[in-house]
C-alpha positions in Angstrom: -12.9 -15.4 -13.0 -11.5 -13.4 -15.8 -9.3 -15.0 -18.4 -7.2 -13.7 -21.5 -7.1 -14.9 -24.9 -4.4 -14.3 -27.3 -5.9 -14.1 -31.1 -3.7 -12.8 -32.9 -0.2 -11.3 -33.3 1.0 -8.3 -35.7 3.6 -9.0 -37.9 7.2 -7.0 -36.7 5.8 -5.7 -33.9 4.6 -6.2 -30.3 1.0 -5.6 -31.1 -1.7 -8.0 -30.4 -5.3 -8.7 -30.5 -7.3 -10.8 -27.8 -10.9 -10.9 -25.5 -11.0 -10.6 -22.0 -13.9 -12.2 -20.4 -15.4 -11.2 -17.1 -18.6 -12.0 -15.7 -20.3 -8.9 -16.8 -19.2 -9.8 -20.1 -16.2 -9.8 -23.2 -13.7 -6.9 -24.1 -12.1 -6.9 -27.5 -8.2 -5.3 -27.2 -6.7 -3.2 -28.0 -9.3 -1.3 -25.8 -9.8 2.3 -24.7 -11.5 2.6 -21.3 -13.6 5.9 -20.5 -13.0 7.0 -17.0 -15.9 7.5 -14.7 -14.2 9.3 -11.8 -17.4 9.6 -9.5 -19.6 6.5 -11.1 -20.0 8.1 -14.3 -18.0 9.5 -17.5 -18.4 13.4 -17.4 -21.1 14.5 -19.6 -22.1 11.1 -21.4 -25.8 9.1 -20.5 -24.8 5.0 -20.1 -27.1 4.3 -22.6 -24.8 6.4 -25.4 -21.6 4.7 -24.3 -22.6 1.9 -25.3 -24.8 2.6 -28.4 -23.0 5.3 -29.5 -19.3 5.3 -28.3 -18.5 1.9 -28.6 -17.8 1.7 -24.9 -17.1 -2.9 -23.5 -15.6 -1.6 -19.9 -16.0 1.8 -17.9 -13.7 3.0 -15.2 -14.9 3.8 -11.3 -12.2 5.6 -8.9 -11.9 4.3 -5.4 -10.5 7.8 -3.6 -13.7 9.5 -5.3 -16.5 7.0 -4.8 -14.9 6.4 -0.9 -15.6 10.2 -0.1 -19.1 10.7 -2.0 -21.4 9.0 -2.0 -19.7 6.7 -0.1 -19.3 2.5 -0.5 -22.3 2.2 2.3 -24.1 3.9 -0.3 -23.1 1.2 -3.3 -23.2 -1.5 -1.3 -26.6 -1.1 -0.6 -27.5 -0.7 -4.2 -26.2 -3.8 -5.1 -22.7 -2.4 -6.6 -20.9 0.5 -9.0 -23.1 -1.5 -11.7 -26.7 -1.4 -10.1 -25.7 2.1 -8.9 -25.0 3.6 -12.2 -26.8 1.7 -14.4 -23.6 0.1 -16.8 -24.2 -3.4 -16.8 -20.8 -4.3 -18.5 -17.3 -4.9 -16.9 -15.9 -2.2 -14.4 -12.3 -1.7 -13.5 -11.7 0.1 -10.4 -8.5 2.3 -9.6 -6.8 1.9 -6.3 -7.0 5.6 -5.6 -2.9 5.6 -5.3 -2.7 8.2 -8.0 -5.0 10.5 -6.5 -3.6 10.4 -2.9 -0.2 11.0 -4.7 -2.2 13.9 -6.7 -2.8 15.7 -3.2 0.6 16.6 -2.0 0.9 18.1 1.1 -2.6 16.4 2.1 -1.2 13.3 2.4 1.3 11.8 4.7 2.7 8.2 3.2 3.9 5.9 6.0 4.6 2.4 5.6 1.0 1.5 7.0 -0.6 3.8 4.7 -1.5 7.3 3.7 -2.9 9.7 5.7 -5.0 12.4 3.8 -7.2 15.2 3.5 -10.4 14.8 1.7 -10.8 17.6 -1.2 -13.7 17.8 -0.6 -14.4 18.9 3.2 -10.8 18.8 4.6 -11.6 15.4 6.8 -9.2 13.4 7.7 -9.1 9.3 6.2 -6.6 6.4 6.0 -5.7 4.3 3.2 -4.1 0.9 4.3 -3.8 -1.9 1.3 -6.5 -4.0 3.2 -8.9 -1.0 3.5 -8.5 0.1 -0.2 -9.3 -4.0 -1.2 -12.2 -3.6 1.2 -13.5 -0.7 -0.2 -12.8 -1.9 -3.9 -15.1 -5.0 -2.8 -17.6 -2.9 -2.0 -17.5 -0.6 -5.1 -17.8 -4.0 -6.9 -15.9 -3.6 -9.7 -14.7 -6.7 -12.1 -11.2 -5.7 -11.9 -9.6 -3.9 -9.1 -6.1 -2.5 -8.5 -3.4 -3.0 -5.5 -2.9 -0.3 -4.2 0.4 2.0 -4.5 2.1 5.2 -4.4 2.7 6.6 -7.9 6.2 7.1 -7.8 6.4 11.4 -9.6 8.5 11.6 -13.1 11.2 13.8 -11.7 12.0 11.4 -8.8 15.5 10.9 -7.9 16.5 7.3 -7.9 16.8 6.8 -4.3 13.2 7.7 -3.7 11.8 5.9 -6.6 13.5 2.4 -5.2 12.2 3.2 -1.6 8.7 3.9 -3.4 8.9 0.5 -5.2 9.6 -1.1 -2.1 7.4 0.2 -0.4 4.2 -0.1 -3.5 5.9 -4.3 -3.2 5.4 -4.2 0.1 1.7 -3.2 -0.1 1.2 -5.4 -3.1 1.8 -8.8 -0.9 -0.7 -7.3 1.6 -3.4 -6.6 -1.2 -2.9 -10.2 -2.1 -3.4 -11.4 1.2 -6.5 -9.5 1.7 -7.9 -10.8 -1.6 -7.6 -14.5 -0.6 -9.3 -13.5 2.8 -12.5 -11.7 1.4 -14.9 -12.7 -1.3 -17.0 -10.7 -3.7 -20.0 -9.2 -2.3 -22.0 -9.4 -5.0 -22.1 -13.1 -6.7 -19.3 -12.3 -9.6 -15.6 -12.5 -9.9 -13.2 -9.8 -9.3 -9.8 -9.6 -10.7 -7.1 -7.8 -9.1 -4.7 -6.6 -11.0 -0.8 -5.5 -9.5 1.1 -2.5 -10.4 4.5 -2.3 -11.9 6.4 0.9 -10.6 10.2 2.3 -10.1 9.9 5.8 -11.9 12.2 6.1 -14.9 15.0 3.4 -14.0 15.3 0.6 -16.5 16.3 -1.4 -13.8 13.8 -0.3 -10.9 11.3 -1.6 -13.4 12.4 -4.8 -14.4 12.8 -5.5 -10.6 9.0 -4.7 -10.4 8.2 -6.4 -13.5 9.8 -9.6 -12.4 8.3 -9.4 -8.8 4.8 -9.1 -10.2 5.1 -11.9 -12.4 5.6 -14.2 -9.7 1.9 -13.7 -8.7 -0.2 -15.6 -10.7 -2.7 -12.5 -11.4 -5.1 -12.7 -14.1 -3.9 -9.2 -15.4 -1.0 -6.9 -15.2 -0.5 -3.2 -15.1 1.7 -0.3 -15.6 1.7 2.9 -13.9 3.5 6.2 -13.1 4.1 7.3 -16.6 2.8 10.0 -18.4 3.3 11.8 -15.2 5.7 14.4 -16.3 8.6 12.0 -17.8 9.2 12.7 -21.5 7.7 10.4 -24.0 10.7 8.9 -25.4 11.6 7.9 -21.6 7.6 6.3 -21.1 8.1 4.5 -24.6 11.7 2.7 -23.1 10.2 2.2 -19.7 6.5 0.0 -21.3 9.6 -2.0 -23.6 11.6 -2.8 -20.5 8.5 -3.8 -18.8 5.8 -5.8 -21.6 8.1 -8.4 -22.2 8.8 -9.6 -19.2 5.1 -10.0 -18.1 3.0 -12.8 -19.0 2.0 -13.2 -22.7 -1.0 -15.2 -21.5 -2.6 -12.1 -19.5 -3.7 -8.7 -20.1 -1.5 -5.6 -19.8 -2.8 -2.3 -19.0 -0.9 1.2 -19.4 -2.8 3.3 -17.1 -3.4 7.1 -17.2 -2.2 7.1 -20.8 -3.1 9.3 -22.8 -3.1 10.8 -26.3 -4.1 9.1 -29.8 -0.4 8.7 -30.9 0.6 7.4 -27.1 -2.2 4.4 -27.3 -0.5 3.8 -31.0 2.9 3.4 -29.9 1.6 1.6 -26.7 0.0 -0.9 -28.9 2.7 -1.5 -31.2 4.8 -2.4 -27.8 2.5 -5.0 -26.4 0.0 -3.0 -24.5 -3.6 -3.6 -24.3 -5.7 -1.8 -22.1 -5.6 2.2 -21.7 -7.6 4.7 -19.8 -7.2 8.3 -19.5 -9.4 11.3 -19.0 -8.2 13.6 -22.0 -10.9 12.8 -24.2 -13.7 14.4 -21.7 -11.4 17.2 -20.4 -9.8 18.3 -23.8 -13.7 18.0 -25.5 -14.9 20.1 -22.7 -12.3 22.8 -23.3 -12.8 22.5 -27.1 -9.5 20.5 -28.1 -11.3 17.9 -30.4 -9.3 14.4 -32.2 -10.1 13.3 -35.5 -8.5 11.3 -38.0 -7.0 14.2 -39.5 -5.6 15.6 -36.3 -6.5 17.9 -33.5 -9.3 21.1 -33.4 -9.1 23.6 -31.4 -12.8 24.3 -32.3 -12.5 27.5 -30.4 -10.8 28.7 -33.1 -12.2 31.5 -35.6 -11.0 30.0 -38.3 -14.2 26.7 -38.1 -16.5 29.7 -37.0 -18.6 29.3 -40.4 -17.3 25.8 -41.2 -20.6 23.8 -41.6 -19.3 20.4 -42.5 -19.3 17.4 -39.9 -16.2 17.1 -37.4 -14.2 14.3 -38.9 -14.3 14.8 -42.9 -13.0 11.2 -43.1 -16.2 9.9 -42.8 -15.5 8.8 -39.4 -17.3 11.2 -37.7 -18.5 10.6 -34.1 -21.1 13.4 -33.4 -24.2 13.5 -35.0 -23.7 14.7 -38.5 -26.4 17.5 -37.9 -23.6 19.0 -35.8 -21.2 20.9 -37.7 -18.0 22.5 -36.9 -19.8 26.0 -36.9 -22.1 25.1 -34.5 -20.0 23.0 -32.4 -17.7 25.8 -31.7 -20.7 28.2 -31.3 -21.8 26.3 -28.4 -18.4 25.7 -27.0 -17.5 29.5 -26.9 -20.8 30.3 -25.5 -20.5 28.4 -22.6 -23.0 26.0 -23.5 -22.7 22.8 -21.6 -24.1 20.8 -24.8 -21.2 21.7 -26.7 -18.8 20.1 -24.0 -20.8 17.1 -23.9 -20.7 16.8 -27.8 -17.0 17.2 -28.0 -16.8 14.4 -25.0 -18.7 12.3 -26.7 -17.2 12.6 -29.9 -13.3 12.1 -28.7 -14.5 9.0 -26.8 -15.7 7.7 -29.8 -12.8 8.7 -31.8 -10.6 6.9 -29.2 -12.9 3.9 -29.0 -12.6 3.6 -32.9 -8.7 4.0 -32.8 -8.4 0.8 -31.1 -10.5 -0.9 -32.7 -9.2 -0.4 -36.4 -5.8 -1.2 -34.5 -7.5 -4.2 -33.5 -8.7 -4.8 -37.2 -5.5 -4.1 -38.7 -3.1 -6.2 -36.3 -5.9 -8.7 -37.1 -5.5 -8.1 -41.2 -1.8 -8.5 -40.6 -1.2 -4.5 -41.5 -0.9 -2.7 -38.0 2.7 -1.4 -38.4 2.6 0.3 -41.6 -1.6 1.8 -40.6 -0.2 2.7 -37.1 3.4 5.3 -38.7 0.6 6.5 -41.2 -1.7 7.3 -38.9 0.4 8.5 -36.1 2.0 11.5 -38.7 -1.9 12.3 -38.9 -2.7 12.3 -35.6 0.2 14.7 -34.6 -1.1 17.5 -37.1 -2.9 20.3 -35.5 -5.6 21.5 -38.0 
């Protein structure tokens, strides 16, 4: 079973430092979770998220791994972790976001969604109990309830019927938990979904209703989905405090170095997002400094490391010269290099937070680094 401990709390903020243990092992939060939408993260071996990127917990997506290579597939390997080779903790998504991604694929009823595979244009349905099912099969530590990702522009009256209807399918994820077990010896977590769009009041409603479950984690989702980031900031302080302080709480989908930051400082502390492997592959690189564009003319004879801090996440024989060489060329090394390098960078980020919440220092680090973060170099 997982379980959450509190270690320590910043000083005059909401920040804090803990370890989740799961079966497959400990996580030490703040933490950054790479996304590995079909089994694996885009461009990186298993062996170098660990070793190299600093990776405790990896991310499988349940709409992906359903359509290819399907769960029959996993379950006969033993699981996401026998499949891929990661032998840490996995969290598996619901695959609500990616229905909701599919627009006029999908039909949402109160059963379920009705879609169209991206891939070959079949047809499939997504009921709560199916998507637990399939999350069982997957295997993953800690799974999601399922729910509809409620856009940023919504209008209030279809963000509350959206709420009510993600609470309805939350009770029925819960019930189908306590009628299946784990197929594969271990624990699995699952973890519900706070909702209601941008509506202060929409989301304490959800906030309060998930509380009442006695989960061993809580999330937070539909944010960064198009809101602005003042609004996503108000919506995680309406929501942190009113979830348990003895469990985890994880901001899902979000999102840039200053985002985790101001996340962290409000109580947050689990993240996932793809913009490290996407931006790296199109050449948008984080340091401590700020952002690259490495595709820019400018690093085209620049021959020192990445990150002049010192903090440097690619192999110092690659320099910014060469980096960007390899990106404009098409090279597919240069995307993996600038993947692997921005998971790194994000993997350090929370865990200096971690250090500095730790050494009592995390509020007056965090507004330093954030003006750093936000310069483009």
């Amino acid at each position: 079973m997982m379980d959450y401990k509190v270690e320590c709390k910043a000083v005059n903020s909401g920040a804090r430092a803990g370890i989740i243990s799961t079966d497959h092992g400990k996580i030490e939060t703040p933490i950054f979770m790479p996304v590995g939408t079909a089994g694996s993260v885009k461009g990186i071996h298993v062996r170098d998220l660990k070793e190299d990127i600093g990776a405790s917990i990896i991310l499988g997506n349940t709409y992906h791994l359903y359509l290819r290579p399907g769960t029959d597939i996993i379950q006969k390997a033993g699981g996401l972790q026998k499949f891929n080779g990661w032998n840490g903790p996995i969290l598996t998504d619901s695959g609500g976001f990616q229905v909701f991604s599919l627009g006029a694929l999908r039909k949402l009823t109160k059963e379920g969604v009705r879609f169209q595979s991206h891939i070959d244009g079949s047809y499939h349905f997504f009921t709560p109990e199916k998507v637990i099912n399939i999350e069982r099969e997957i295997g993953g530590d800690i799974i999601m309830a399922f729910d509809e990702c409620t856009p940023g522009d919504a209008p209030y009256d279809y963000a509350k019927k959206s709420l009510d209807l993600t609470e309805n399918w939350l009770d029925r994820c819960m019930n189908e938990m306590e009628k299946t077990k784990s197929l594969y010896g271990y624990s699995q977590s699952l973890l519900p979904i706070v909702q209601g769009g941008v509506y202060e009041d929409l989301r304490e409603k959800a906030a309060k209703n998930v509380a009442t479950y006695n989960a061993d984690g809580y999330a937070i989702g539909g944010l960064s989905v198009g809101e602005p980031v003042d609004v996503m900031y108000k919506m995680i302080e309406v929501v942190a405090p009113i979830l348990p302080e003895n469990k985890p709480r994880y901001l899902m989908g979000v999102g840039t170095p200053e985002n985790l930051l101001e996340a962290i400082d409000r109580g947050i502390d689990m993240f996932d997002c793809v913009m490290p492997t996407r931006n790296g592959r199109n050449g948008m690189l984080f340091t401590g400094d700020g952002k690259i564009n490495i595709k820019n003319k400018k690093w085209e004879d620049d021959f020192s490391p990445v990150d002049n801090n010192g903090t440097s996440f690619v192999d110092h024989q690659y320099s910014k010269a060469f980096l960007r060489h390899l990106i404009v060329s098409g090279e597919r090394l240069g995307g993996q290099i600038a993947s692997q390098h921005n998971l790194a960078f994000y993997l350090w980020l929370v865990k200096e937070a971690r250090k500095q919440i730790i050494s009592g220092n995390f509020k007056g680090w965090k507004e330093e680094m954030i003006v750093k973060l936000s310069q483009r170099l």
